[in-house]
C-alpha positions in Angstrom: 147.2 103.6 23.6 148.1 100.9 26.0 145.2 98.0 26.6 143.0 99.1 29.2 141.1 97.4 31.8 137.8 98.2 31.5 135.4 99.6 34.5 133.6 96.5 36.6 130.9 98.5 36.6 131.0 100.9 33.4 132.9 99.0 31.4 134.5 100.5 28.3 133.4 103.7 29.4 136.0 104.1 31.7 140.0 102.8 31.3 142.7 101.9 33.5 146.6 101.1 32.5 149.3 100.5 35.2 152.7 101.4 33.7 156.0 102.1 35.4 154.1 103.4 38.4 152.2 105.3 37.0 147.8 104.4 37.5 146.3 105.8 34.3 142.2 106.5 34.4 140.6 107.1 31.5 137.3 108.4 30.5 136.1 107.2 27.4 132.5 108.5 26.6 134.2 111.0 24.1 130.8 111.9 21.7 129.4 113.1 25.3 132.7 114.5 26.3 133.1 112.1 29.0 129.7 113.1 30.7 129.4 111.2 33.9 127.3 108.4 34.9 127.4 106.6 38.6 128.7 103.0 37.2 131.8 105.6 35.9 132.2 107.4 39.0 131.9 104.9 41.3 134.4 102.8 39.5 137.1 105.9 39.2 136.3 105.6 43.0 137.3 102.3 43.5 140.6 102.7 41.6 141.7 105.5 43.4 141.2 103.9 46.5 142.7 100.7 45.7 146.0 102.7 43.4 148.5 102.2 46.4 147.7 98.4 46.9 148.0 98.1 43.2 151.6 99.2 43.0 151.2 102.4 41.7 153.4 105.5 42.8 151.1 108.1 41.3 147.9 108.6 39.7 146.5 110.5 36.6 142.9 111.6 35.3 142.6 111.7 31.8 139.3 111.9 28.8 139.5 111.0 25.6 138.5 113.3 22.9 138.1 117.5 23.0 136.5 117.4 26.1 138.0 116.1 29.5 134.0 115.9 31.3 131.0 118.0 30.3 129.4 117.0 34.2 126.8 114.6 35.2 124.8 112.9 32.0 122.1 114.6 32.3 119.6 111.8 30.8 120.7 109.6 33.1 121.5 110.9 36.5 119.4 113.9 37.2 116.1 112.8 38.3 114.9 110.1 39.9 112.5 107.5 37.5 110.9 105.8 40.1 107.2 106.9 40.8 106.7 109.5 42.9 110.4 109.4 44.0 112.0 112.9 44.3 115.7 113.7 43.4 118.1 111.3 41.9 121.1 112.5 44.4 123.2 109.5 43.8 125.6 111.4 41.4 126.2 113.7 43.9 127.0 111.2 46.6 129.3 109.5 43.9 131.3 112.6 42.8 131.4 113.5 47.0 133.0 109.8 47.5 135.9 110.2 44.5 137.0 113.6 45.7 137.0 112.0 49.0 139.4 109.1 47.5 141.4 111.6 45.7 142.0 113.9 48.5 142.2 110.6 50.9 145.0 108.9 48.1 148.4 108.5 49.8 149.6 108.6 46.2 150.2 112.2 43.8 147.0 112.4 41.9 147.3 114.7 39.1 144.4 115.5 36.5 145.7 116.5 32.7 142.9 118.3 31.1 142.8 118.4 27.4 140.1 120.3 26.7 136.4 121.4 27.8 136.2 120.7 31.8 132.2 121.7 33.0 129.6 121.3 35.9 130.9 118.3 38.1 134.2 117.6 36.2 135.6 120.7 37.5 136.0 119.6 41.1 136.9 116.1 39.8 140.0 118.0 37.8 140.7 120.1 40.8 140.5 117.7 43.6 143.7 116.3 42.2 147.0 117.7 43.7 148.3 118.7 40.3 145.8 119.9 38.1 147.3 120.6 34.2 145.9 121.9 31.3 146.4 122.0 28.0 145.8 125.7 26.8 142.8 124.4 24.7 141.0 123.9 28.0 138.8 125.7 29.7 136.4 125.5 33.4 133.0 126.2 33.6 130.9 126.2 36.6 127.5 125.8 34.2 125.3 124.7 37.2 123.0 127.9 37.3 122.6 127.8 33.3 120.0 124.8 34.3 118.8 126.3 37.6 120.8 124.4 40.0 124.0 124.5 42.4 127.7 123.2 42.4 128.3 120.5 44.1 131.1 118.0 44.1 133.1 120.1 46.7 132.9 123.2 44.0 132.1 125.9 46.9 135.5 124.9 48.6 137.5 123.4 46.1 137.4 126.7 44.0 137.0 129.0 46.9 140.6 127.4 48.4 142.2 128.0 45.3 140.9 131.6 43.8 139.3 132.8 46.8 135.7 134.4 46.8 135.3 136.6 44.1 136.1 134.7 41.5 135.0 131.5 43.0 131.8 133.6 43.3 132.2 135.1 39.9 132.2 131.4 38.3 129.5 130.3 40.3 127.2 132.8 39.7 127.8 133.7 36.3 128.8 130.5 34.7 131.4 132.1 32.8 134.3 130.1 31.0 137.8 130.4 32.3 140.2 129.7 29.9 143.4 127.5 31.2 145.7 130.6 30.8 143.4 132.9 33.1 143.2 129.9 35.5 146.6 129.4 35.7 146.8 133.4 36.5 144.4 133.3 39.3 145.5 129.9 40.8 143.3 127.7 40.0 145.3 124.8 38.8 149.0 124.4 38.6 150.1 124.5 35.4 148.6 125.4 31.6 151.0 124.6 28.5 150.5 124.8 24.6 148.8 122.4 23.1 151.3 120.9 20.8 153.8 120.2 24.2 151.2 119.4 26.3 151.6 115.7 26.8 155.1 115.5 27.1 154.9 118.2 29.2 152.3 115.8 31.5 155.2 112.6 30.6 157.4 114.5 33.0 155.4 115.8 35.8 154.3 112.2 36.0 158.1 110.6 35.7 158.6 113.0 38.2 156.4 111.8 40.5 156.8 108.3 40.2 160.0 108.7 40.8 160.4 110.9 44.1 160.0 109.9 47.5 155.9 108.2 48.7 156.0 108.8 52.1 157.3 112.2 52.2 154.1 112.8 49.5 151.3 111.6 51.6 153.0 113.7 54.0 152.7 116.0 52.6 149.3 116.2 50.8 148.1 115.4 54.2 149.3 118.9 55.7 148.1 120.9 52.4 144.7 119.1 52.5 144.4 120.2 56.4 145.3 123.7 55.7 143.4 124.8 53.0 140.2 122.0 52.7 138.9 121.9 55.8 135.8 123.2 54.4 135.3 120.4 51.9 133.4 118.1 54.2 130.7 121.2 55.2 130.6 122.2 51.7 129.6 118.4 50.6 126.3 118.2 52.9 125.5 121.9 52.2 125.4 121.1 48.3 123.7 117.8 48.5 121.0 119.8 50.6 120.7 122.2 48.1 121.1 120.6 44.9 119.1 118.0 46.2 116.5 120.9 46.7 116.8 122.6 43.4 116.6 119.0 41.5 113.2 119.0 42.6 112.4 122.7 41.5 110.8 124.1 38.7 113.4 126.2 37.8 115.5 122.8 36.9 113.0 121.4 34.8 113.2 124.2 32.7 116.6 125.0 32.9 117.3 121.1 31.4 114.1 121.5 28.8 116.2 125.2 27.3 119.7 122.9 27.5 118.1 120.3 25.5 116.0 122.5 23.0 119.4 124.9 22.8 117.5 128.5 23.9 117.4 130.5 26.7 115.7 129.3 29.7 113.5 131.3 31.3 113.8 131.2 35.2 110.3 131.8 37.9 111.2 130.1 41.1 111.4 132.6 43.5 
């Protein structure tokens, strides 16, 4: 792998290479599979943003290890550890503000998921404007296993690409969706076997590094309009709720079963 830069704010947790044009973001917390922190998001944030003023001429998400983002790190970024403080919502606002820079990017931004993308990762992946998959991958909306909400965009993101049923179906059900059946009901772009995945991503990104900037923001600009004009309403509704359902009972036992690996046993009514 190239040298990386490490986060300001993360540090080796999260990686960034420029190289030929091309912005590489990494997330390196493999023996979590990449489960996110603030410090991470909030620095993936920053590098979006700044990826035009860098030099860059497109930008790509990637994990390191089997997983490409199990969601928020639980341990650190679900409650709030001050006294008598209620709901830790700052990984929520986080994850809101990098699919804001993501859909905001003049720049391509394409996500190449390798393998396991859950809870908050999954808008993360499909706020990008190319999301691909390796066929070992697959998307889980696990938010109700634990008693909450998605959030991240979720409700729109997967809503604009699938439509409500299934977005409905994943929401509600938690079900995984392997890359081949998302690539079947739209979800992301492309899904390709594992063994040709990479150099399958190498082209889609010489591709875009190549082609033409301006007609690309353009561009992304009208697609964003048409189909997320949602996203913004779907961002404070979450936060509302999630911030909500953080506080509940349900949560707290929905994290205890996650942690002691049984089923939890829901009463909030």
């Amino acid at each position: 792998m190239t040298t990386l830069t490490p986060g300001p704010r993360s540090g080796e947790q999260i990686g960034s290479a420029l190289e030929g044009g091309v912005l590489t973001l990494w997330l390196r917390r493999p023996d979590s599979f990449n489960a996110l922190t603030v410090p991470m998001v909030d620095d993936l944030t920053e590098l979006v943003s700044g990826a035009a003023d860098a030099g860059a001429s497109v930008v790509v998400l990637r994990a390191e290890g089997r997983g490409f983002c199990s969601g928020a790190d639980l341990q650190g970024d679900s409650a709030d550890d001050s006294p008598g403080g209620g709901a830790n919502t700052h990984l929520i606002d986080a994850a809101n503000d990098l699919v804001r820079a993501i859909r905001d990017c003049p720049l391509p931004v394409v996500s190449a998921v390798q393998g396991a993308c859950a809870g908050v990762g999954v808008p993360i992946a499909l706020g990008a404007d190319l999301t691909i998959a390796s066929s070992k991958a697959f998307f889980m909306l696990a938010f109700t296993k634990i008693g909450l909400m998605p959030d991240g965009g979720a409700s729109a993101l997967v809503a604009a690409s699938v439509g409500r049923a299934t977005a409905m179906r994943m929401a509600l059900l938690a079900e995984r969706l392997p890359a081949d059946d998302a690539a079947r009901a739209g979800l992301i772009a492309a899904v390709h076997d594992a063994d040709a995945f990479e150099a399958e991503v190498d082209q889609v990104l010489a591709t875009l590094s190549g082609g033409p900037v301006v007609a690309y923001a353009r561009t992304k600009q009208a697609i964003n309009a048409a189909t997320l004009g949602a996203l913004e309403g779907a961002f404070a509704l979450e936060r509302e709720g999630q911030a909500a359902l953080l506080d509940a009972a349900d949560f707290a036992e929905g994290s205890a079963a996650f942690r002691e690996k049984r089923d939890a046993v829901f009463r909030d009514r």
